[in-house]
C-alpha positions as CSV (number, residue, x, y, z in Angstrom):
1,X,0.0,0.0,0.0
2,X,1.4,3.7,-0.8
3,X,1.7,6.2,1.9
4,X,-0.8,8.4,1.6
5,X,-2.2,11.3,3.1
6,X,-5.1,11.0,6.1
7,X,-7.9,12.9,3.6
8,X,-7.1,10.5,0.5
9,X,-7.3,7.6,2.5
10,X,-10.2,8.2,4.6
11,X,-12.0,8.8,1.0
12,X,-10.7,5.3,-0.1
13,X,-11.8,3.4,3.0
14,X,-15.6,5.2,3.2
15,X,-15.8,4.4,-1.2
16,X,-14.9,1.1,-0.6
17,X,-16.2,0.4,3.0
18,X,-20.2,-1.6,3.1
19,X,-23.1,1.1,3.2
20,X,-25.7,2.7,1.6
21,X,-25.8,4.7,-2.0
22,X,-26.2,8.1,0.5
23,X,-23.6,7.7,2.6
24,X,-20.6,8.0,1.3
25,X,-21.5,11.5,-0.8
26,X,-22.7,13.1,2.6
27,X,-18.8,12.1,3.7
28,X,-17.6,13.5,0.4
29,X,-19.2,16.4,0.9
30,X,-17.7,16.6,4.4
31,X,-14.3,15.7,2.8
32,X,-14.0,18.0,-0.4
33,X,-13.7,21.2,0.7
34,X,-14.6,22.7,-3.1
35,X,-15.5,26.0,-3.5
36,X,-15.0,26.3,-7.9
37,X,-16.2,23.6,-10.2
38,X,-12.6,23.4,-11.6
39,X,-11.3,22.7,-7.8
40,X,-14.2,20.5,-7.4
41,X,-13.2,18.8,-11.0
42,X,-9.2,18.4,-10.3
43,X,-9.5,17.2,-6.8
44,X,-11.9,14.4,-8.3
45,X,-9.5,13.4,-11.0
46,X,-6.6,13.6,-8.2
47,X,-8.7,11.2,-6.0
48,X,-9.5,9.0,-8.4
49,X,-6.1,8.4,-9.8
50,X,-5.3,7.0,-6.2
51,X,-8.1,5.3,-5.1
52,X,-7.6,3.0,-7.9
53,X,-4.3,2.3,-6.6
54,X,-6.2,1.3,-3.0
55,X,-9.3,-0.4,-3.9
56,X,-10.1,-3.9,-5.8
57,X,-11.8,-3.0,-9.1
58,X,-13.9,-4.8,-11.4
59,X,-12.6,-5.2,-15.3
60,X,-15.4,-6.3,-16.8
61,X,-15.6,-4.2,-20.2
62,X,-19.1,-5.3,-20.3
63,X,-20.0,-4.1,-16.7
64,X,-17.9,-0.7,-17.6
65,X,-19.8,0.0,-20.8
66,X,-23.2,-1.0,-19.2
67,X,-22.7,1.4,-15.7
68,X,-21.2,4.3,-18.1
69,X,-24.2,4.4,-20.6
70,X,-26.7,4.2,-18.2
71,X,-25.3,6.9,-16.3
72,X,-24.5,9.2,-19.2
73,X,-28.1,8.7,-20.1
74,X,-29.3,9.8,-16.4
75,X,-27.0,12.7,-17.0
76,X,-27.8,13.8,-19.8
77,X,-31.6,14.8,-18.5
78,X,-30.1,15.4,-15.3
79,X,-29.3,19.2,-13.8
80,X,-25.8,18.1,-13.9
81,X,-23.8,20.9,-16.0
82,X,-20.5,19.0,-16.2
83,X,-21.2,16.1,-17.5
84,X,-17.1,15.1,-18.0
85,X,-17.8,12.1,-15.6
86,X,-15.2,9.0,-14.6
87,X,-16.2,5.8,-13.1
88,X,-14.5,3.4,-10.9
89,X,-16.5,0.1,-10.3
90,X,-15.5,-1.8,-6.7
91,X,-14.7,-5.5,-6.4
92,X,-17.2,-5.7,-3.4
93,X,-20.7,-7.7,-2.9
94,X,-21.7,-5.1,-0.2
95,X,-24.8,-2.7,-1.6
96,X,-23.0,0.9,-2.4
97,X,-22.5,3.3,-4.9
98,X,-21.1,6.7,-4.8
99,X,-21.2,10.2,-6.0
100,X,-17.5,12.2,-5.4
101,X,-16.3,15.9,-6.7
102,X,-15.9,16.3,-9.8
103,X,-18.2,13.5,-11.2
104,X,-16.5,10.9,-10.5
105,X,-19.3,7.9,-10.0
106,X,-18.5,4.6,-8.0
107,X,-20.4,1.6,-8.3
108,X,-20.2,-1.6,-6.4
109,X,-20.6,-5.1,-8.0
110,X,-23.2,-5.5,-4.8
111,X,-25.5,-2.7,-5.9
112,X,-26.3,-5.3,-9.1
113,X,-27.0,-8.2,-6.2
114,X,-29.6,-6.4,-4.4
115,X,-31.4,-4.1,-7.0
116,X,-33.5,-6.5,-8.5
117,X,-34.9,-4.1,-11.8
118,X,-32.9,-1.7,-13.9
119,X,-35.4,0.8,-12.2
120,X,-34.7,0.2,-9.0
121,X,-30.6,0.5,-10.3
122,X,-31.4,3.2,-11.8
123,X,-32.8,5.4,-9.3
124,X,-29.9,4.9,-6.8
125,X,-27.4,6.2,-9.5
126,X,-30.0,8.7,-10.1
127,X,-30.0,9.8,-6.2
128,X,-26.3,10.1,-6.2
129,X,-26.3,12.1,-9.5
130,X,-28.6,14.5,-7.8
131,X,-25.9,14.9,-5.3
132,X,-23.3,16.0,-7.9
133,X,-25.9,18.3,-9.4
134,X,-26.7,19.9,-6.5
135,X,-23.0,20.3,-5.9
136,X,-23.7,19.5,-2.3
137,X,-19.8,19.0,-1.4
138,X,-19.4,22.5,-2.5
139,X,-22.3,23.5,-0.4
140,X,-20.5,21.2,2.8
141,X,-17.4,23.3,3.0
142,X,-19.0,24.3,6.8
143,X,-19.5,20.9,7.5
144,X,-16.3,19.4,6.8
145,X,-14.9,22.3,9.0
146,X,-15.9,20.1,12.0
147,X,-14.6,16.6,10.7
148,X,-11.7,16.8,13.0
149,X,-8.4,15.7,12.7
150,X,-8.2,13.0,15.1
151,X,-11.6,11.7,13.1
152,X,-9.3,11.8,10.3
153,X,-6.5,10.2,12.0
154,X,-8.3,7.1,13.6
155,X,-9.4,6.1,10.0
156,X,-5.6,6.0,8.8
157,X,-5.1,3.7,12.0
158,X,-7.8,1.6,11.2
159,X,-6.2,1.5,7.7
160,X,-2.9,0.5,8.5
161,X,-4.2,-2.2,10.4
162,X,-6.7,-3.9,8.1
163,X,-3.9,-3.7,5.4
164,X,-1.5,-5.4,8.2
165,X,-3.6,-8.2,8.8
166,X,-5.5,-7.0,11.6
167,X,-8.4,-7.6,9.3
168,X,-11.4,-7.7,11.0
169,X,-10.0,-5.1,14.1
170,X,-9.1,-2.9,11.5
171,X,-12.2,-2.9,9.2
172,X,-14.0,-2.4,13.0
173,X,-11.8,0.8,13.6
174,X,-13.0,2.1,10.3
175,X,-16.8,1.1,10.5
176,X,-16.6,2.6,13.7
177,X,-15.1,5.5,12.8
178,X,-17.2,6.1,9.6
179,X,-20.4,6.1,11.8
180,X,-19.2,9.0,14.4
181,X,-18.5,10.7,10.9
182,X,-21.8,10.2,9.8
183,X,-23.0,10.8,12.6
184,X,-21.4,13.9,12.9
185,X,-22.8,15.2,9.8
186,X,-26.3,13.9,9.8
187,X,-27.9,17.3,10.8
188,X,-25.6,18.9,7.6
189,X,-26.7,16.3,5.2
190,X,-30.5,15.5,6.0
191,X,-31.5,18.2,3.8
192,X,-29.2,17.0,1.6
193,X,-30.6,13.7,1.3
194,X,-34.1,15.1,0.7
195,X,-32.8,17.2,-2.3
196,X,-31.1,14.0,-3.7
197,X,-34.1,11.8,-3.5
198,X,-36.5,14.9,-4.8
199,X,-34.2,15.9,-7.9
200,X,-33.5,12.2,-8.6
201,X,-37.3,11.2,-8.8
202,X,-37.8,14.2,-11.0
203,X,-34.6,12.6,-12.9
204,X,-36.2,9.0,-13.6
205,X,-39.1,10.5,-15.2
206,X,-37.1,12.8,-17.5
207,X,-34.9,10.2,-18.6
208,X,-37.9,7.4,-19.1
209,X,-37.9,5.9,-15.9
210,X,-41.1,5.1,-13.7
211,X,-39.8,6.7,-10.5
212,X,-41.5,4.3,-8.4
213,X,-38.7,2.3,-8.7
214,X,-37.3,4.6,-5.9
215,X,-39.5,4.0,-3.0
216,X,-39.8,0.5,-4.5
217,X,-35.6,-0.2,-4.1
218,X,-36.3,1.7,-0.1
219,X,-38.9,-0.1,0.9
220,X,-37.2,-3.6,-0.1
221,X,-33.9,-2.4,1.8
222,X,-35.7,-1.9,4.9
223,X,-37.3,-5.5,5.0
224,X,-34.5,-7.1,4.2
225,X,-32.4,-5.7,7.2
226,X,-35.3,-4.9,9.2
227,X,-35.1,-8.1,11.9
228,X,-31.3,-8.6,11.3
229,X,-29.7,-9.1,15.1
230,X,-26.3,-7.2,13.8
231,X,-28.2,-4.6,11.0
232,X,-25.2,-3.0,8.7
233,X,-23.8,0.2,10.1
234,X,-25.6,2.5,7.5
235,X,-28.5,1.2,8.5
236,X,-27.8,2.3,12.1
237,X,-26.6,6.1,11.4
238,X,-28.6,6.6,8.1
239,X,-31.7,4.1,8.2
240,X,-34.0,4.2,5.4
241,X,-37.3,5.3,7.8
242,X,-40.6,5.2,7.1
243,X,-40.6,8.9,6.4
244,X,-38.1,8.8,3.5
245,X,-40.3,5.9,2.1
246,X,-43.6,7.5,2.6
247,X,-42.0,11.1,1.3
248,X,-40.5,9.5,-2.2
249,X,-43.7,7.2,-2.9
250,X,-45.9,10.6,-2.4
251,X,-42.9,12.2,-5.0
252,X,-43.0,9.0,-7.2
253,X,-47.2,8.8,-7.4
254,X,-47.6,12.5,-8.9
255,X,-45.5,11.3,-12.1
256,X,-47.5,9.8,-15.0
257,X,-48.1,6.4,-15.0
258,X,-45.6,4.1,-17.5
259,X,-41.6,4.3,-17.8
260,X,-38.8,1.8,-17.8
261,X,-39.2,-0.8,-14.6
262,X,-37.1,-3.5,-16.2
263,X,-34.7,-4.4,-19.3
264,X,-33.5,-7.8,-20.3
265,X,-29.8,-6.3,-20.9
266,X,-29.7,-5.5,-17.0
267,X,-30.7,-9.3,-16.1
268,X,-27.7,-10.5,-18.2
269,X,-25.7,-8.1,-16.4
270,X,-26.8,-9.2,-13.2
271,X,-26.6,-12.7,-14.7
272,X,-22.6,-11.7,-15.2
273,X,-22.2,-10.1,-11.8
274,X,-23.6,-12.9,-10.2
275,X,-21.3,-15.3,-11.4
276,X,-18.6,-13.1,-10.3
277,X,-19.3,-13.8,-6.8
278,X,-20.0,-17.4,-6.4
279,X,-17.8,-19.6,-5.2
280,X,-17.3,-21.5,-7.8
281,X,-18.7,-22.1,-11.3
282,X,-20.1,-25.3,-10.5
283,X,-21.7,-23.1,-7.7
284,X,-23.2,-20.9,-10.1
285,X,-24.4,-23.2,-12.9
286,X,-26.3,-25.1,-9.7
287,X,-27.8,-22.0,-9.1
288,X,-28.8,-20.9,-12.4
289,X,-30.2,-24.3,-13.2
290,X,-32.7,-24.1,-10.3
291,X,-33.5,-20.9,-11.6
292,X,-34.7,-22.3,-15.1
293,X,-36.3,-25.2,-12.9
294,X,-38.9,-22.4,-11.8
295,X,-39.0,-20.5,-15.2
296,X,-37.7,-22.3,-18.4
297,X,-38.2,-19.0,-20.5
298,X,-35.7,-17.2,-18.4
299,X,-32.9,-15.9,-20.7
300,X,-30.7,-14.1,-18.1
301,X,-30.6,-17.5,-16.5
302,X,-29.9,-19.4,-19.3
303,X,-26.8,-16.8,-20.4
304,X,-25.5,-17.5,-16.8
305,X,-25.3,-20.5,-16.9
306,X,-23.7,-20.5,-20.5
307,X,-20.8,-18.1,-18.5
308,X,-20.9,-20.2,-15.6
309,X,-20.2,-23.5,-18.0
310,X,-17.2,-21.5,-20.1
311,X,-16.0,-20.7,-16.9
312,X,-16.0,-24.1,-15.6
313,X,-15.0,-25.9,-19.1
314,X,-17.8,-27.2,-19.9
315,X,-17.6,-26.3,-23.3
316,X,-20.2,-28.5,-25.0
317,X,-22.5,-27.5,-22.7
318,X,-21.9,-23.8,-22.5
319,X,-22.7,-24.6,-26.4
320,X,-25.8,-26.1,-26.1
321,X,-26.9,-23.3,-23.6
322,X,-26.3,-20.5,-25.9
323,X,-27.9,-22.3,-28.8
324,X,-31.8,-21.1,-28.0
325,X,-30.6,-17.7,-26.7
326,X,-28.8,-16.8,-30.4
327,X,-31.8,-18.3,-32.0
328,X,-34.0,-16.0,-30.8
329,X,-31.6,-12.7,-31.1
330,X,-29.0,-13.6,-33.6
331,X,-27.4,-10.4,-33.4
332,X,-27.9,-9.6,-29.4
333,X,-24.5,-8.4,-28.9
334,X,-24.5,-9.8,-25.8
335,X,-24.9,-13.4,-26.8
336,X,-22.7,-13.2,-29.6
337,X,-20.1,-11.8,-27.1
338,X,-20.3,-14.8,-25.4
339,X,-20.3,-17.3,-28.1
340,X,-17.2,-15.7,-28.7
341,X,-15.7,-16.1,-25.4
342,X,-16.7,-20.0,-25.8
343,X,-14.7,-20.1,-29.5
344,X,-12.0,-18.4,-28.1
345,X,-11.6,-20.9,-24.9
346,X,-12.5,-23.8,-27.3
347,X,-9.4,-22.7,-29.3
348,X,-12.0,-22.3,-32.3
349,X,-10.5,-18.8,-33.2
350,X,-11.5,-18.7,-37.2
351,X,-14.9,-19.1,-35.9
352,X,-14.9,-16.3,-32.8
353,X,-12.5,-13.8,-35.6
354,X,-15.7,-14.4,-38.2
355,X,-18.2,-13.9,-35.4
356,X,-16.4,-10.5,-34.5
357,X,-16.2,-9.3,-37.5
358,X,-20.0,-9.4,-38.5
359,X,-20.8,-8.0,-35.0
360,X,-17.8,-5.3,-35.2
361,X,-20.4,-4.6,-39.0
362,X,-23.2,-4.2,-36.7
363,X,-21.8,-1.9,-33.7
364,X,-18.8,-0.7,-35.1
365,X,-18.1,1.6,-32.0
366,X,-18.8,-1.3,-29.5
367,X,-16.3,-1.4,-26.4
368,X,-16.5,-4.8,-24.9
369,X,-16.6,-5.8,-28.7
370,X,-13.2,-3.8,-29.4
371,X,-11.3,-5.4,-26.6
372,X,-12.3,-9.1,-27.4
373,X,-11.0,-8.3,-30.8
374,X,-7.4,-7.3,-29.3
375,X,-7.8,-10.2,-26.9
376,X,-8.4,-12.3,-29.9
377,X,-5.5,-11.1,-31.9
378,X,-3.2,-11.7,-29.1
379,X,-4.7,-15.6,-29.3
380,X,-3.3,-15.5,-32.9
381,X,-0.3,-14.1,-32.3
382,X,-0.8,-10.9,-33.9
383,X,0.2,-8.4,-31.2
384,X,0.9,-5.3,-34.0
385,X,-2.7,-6.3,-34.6
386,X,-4.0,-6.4,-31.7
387,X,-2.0,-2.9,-30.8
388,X,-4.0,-0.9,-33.9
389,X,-7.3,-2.0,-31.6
390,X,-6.0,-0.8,-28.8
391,X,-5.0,2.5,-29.8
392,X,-8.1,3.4,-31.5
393,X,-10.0,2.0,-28.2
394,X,-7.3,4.4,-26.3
395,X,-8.8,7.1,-28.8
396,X,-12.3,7.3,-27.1
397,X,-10.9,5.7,-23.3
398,X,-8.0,7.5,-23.0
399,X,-8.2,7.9,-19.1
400,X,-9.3,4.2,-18.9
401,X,-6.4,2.3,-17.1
402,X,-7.3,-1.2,-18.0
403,X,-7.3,-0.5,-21.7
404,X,-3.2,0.9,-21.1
405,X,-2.8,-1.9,-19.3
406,X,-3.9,-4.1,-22.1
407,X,-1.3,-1.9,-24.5
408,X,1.8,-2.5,-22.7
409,X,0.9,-6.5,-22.4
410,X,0.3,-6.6,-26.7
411,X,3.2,-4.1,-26.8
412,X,5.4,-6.1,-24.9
413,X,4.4,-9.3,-27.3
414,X,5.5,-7.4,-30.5
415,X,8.7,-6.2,-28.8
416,X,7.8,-2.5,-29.0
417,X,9.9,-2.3,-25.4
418,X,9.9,1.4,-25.8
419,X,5.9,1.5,-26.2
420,X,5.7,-0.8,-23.4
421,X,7.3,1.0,-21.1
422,X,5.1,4.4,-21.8
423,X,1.9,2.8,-22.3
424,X,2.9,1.9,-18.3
425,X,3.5,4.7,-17.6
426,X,0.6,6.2,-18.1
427,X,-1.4,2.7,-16.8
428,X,0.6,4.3,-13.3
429,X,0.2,7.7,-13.4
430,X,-3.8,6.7,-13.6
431,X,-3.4,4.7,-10.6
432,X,-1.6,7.2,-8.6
433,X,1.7,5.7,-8.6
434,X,3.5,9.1,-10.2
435,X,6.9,7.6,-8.9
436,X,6.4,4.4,-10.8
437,X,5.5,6.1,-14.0
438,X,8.4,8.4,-13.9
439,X,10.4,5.4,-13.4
440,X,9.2,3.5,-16.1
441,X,9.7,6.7,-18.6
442,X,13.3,6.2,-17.2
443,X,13.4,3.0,-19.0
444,X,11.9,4.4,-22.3
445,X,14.6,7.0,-22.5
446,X,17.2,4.7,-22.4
447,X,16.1,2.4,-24.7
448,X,15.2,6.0,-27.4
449,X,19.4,6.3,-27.2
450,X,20.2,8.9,-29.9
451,X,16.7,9.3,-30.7
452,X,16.7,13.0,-30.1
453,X,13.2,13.5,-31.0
454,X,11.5,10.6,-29.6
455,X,14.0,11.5,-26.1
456,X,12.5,15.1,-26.1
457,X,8.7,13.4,-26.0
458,X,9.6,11.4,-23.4
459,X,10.9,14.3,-21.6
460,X,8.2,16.2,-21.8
461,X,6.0,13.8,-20.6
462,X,7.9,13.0,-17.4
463,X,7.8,16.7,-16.5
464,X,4.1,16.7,-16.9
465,X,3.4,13.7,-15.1
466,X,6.1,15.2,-12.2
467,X,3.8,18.5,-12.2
468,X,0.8,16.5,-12.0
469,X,1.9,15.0,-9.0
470,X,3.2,17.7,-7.5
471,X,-0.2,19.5,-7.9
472,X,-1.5,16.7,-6.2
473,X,0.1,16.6,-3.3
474,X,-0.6,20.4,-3.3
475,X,-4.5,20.0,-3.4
476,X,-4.5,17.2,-0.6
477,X,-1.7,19.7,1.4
478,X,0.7,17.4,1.8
């Protein structure tokens, strides 16, 4: 783990810590001390690049493209007026998603467990969208006045232990910690909340939505946990009362009747995320099965346990599943995705590159469809290939680390050692590790020799990735 400041920390742990959608914006507002959207934008950018270095992540380029289209279509009938949003999706089960300065928008793999419609999904994004709207961590520069230093202090401690091995002394330090937080702000951020939950509602219905789906995803939480003997700690500093319910079901009941409740696309991704946190995929298939037990004409099942099976090598079987499901939508993207996964695992790779090339005909701007085509060319050995992919990707992800990632692995393959080590480069400076990245353009320049001009681009670069982290250690006043 790097060293970093108290504030960046703390706003790792709450991201990543179990709670509710609300409460880790009321924190952020606490914790951002923005007073101009550009402050508010470059202190978002700055946290993100090293929360990605502290947090598990999920690099699912089908979960990516899913969460940022959905999001970009809330926004775009939202009150949100800079709409240059970044997203960061959490390796964790627990329910949570989260809004931060400068539109950065977290998501965790949980949220997709426990919202059961693309409605009820929907209008939790929508909530915390109404948060960044509202600019309420502007508006919370009072409030974070009074989160005090030792506040601040006992959640590096808590930190430092968990990533010791403490484990579960540690995470209790930091639960603890984050409710005398909340706690501490609650009489800042009620209002807050209400706003969120009004300007969200009025959200869903602009962009198609039945806002329903809001009270609908509250009232569910609060029967779920309502007779657990150790209820979750948001639900002990920020429950979901009857009075929230009863005040966005009023909201939710003046909107005309009609809107989006459900897709099929968001069962398959909950179909995928699902599978992600089994055990195992005999596990999953087992559940799946039972699933088309109860309904046979259950497609989301039926694609899950098609993944389940690739996953688990049943390959014949993962065959047979998708079989029906492409028979019915011979150009669902989503299918066809995974038939080429199962060609691909099956070593059939004339097949999957024939498949990919009539669905790169039909979405030609596709993301998840543009990285199985790299993936694939790597399978064939065609890393200058698979590089061209890449790099027009890069072109419309530029700020997406996974895809540099992927650049210096296929750049590595092609012996391009000078491209490898700046695509990593930049894969570190978006993680935060400014030290590594210099480092690694170190290694670049050596190998450019008497390059002159290729040595001055280098050059440049490193001093702009050396300013970038000087101004962030400036913003968090290290």
């Amino acid at each position: 783990m790097n060293l970093l400041r108290p504030t960046l920390l703390a706003l790792a742990c709450l991201m990543a810590l179990p709670g509710h959608a609300d409460d880790l914006p009321s924190l952020g507002d606490a914790s951002s001390a923005i007073v101009s959207p550009k402050q508010e934008h470059d202190l978002g950018r700055a946290w993100l690049s090293l929360l990605r270095g502290q947090v598990n992540q999920l690099n699912d380029p089908q979960l990516k493209d899913y969460v940022e289209t959905t999001v970009y279509r809330l926004a775009e009938t939202s009150q949100l007026q800079d709409r240059r949003l970044e997203f960061i999706l959490i390796d964790s089960r627990e329910l949570n998603a989260f809004a931060a300065p400068g539109g950065i928008v977290g998501v965790n793999g949980g949220l997709f467990l426990n919202a059961q419609t693309e409605g009820e999904y929907a209008s939790v994004l929508a909530h915390e969208l109404a948060h960044l709207s509202q600019r309420h961590f502007a508006r919370g520069v009072e409030a974070q006045q009074r989160m005090q230093l030792p506040m601040m202090a006992a959640l590096l401690a808590g930190i430092v232990l968990a990533a010791g091995g403490a484990g579960d002394a540690g995470i209790g330090m930091i639960a603890g910690t984050q409710a005398a937080a909340i706690q501490e702000q609650r009489r800042f951020s009620r209002q807050n909340e209400q706003e969120a939950d009004r300007v969200g509602i009025q959200n869903l219905e602009r962009a198609g939505y039945d806002p329903r789906n809001m009270p609908t995803m509250f009232e569910r939480l609060a029967r779920q946990y309502r007779y657990d003997a150790k209820p979750p700690e948001f639900l002990l500093t920020h429950p979901v009362t009857e009075s929230r319910i009863a005040d966005t079901r009023n909201r939710a009941e003046q909107a005309p009747k009609g809107g989006i409740e459900d897709s099929q696309r968001y069962q398959l991704i909950r179909a995928r995320v699902a599978l992600t946190y089994e055990g195992t995929p005999g596990l999953a298939a087992k559940r799946f099965r039972a699933q088309l037990d109860e309904d046979p004409k259950l497609d989301a099942a039926r694609y899950g346990l098609a993944l389940a099976q690739i996953k688990g090598g049943q390959l014949n079987d993962a065959r047979e599943s998708l079989k029906p499901l492409l028979a019915k939508a011979p150009n669902d993207i989503t299918y066809n995705l995974a038939q080429i996964d199962l060609d691909i695992t099956n070593n059939r790779l004339a097949d999957a590159q024939q498949r990919a090339e009539r669905m790169q005909g039909l979405y030609p701007g596709n993301y998840p469809l543009k990285q199985v085509r790299a993936d694939l060319l790597v399978k064939q050995n065609k890393p200058a290939e698979a590089e061209k992919v890449l790099d027009d990707l890069l072109k419309s992800r530029p700020d997406d680390p996974d895809v540099w990632y992927d650049m210096a692995e296929v750049r590595g393959l092609s012996g391009n050692t000078i491209g490898l080590h700046r695509a990593r480069a930049e894969y570190f400076t978006l993680v935060g590790d400014f030290d590594q990245a210099v480092q690694q353009l170190d290694y670049a320049k050596r190998r450019a020799g008497s390059n002159f001009p290729l040595a001055s681009q280098i050059d440049q670069r490193q001093r702009e990735i050396m300013e970038q982290k000087r101004m962030v250690q400036e913003m968090m006043g290290r």
